[in-house]
C-alpha positions as MATLAB code, in Angstrom:
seq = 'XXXXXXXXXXXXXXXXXXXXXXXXXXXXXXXXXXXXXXXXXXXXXXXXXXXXXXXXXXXXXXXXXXXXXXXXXXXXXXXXXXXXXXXXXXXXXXXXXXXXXXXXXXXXXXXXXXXXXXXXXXXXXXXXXXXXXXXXXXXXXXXXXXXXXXXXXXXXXXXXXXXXXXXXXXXXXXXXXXXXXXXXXXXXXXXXXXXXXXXXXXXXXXXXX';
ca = [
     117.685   56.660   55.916;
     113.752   55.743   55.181;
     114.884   52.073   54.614;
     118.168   50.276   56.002;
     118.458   46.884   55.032;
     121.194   44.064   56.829;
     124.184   46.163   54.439;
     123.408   49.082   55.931;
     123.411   47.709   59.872;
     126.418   45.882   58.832;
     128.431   48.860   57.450;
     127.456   51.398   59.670;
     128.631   48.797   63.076;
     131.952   47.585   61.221;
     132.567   51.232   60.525;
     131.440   52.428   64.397;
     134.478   49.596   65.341;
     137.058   50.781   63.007;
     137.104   54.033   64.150;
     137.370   52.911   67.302;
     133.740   54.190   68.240;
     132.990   50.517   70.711;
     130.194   52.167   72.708;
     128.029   53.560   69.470;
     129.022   50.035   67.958;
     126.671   48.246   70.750;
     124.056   50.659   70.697;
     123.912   49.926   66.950;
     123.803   46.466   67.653;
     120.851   46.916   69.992;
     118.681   48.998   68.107;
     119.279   46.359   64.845;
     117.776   43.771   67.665;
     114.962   45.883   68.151;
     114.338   46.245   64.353;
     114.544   42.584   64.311;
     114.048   42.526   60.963;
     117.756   41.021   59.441;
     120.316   38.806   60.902;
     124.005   39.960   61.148;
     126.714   38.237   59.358;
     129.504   36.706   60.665;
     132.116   39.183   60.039;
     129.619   41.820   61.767;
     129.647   39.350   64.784;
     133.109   39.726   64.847;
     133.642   43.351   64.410;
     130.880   43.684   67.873;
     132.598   40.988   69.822;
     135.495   43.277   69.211;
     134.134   45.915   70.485;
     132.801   43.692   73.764;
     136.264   42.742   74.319;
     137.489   46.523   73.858;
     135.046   47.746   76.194;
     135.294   44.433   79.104;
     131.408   44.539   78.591;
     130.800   41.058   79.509;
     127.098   41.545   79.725;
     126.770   42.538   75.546;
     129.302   39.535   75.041;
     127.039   37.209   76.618;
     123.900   39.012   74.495;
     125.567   37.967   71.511;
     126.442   34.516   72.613;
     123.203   34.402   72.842;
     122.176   35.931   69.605;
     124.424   33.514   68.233;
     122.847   30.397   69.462;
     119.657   31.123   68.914;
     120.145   32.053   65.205;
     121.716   28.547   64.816;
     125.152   29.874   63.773;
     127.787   27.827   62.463;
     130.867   28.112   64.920;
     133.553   28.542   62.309;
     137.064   29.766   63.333;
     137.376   33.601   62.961;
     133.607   33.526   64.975;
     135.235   31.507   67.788;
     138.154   32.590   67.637;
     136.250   36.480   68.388;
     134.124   34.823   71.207;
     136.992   33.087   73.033;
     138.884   36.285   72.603;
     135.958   38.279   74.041;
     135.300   36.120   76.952;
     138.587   35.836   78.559;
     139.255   39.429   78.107;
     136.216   40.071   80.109;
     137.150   37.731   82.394;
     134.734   35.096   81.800;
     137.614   32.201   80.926;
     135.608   29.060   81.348;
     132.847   30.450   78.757;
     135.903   30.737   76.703;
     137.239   27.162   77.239;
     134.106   25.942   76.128;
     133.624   27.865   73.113;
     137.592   26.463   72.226;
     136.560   22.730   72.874;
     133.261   23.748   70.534;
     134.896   24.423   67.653;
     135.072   22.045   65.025;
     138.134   23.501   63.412;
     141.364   25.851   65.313;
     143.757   27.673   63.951;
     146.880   28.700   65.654;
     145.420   31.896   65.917;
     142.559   29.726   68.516;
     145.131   28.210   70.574;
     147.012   31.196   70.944;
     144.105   32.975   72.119;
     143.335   30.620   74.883;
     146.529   29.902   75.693;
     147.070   33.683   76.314;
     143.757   33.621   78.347;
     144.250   30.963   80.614;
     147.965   32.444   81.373;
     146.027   35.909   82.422;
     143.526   34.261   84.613;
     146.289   32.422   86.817;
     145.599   29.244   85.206;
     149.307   28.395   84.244;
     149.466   24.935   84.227;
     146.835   24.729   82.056;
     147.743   26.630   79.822;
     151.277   24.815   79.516;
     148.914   21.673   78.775;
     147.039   23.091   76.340;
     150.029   23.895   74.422;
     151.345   20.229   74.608;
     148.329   19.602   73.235;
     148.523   21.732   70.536;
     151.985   20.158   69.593;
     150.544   16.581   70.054;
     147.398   18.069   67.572;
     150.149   18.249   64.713;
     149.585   22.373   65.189;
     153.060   24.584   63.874;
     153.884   26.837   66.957;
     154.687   30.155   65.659;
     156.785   32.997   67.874;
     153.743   34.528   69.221;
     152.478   31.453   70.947;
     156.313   30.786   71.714;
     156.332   34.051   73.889;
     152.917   33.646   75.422;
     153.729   30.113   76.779;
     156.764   31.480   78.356;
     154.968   34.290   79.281;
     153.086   32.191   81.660;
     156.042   29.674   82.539;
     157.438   32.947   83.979;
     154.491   34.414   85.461;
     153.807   30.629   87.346;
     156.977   29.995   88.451;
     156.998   26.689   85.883;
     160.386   25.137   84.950;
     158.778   25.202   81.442;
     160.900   26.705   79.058;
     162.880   23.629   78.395;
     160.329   21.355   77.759;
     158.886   24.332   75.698;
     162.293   23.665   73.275;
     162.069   19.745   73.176;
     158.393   20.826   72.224;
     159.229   22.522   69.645;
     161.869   19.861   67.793;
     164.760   21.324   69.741;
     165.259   18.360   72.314;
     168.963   19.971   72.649;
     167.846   23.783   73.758;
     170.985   24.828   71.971;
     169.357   26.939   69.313;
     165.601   28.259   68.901;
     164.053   27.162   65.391;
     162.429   30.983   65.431;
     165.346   32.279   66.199;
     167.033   33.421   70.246;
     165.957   36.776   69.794;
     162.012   35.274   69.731;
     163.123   34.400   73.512;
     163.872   36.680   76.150;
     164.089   35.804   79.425;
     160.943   35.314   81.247;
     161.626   37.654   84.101;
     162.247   40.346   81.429;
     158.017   39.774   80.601;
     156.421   40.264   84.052;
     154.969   43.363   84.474;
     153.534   43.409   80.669;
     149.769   42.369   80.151;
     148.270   44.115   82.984;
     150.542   42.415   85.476;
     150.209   38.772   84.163;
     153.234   37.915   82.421;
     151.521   38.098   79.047;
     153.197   41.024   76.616;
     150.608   43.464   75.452;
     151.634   43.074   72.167;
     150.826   39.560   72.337;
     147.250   39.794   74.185;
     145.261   40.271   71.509;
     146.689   39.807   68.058;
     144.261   42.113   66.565;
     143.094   39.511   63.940;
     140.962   36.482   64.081;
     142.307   34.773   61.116;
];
């Protein structure tokens, strides 16, 4: 093309990351910073930080980080949400952590997320506090985050499944509001996650929003 303007970049990188293409995606995104001539929208943000956390290429993340910073960037969820994501994948989990107490706004989709990362990274106990703080935050658990923070009760060795019920409104433990079959034992989910605790299925919802 004799002229590309930002719809063009955009396209051709969201399309690069939808067909699963992660290593053409951030030469893309390099050679639009050499252009230098149009700034990326969010959702293009998203669909490289993607492919950062795809590829464990801390070094790019960190290049957009940066890119976002500098172009003043509003950090609304879906772009956190993709940087926290990115981060603790690529095993950066206190860059993460900060983005997560940056945000102005979380979804569940944000706590999950860190949750899930601090679990990976060995960082159990903190993770079991975030998630009281989520429930203290007035936050609706939902049976992904469920799993995860059992995930890494199991994976630490935490007594934490109990206090993961009276958490949830079931001070009893005699029935799940999700449902029993949204709990199976935490032994059962070691080994899953690269040897963390945390089920693949869960690590990485595969949405922001």
């Amino acid at each position: 093309m004799p002229f590309k303007n930002v719809v063009s970049w955009n396209a051709i990188i969201v399309g690069y990351v939808h067909n699963h293409m992660f290593d053409q995606t951030l030469n893309m995104f390099s050679q639009m910073l050499i252009d230098g001539k149009f700034r990326l929208d969010q959702s293009t943000l998203v669909s490289i930080l993607s492919a950062c956390s795809h590829l464990g290429s801390l070094e790019h993340g960190k290049l957009i980080d940066s890119y976002i910073k500098r172009n003043n960037y509003d950090l609304f969820v879906t772009l956190g949400n993709a940087l926290i994501d990115m981060f603790a994948k690529c095993g950066d989990i206190e860059n993460a952590k900060a983005v997560f107490h940056k945000m102005p706004k979380r979804c569940i989709i944000t706590w999950t997320t860190i949750v899930s990362g601090l679990a990976v990274h060995g960082k159990c106990i903190e993770a079991l506090d975030l998630f009281d703080a989520m429930c203290l935050d007035e936050v609706k658990p939902d049976d992904v985050i469920f799993i995860v923070v059992l995930s890494a009760c199991a994976h630490g060795e935490l007594v934490g499944f109990f206090k993961l019920k009276k958490k949830s409104g079931n001070p009893t433990g005699t029935r799940s509001p999700i449902g029993e079959s949204m709990f199976p034992s935490p032994n059962n989910l070691i080994g899953d996650g690269a040897g963390y605790g945390i089920p693949n299925r869960m690590w990485g919802r595969g949405s922001y929003t």
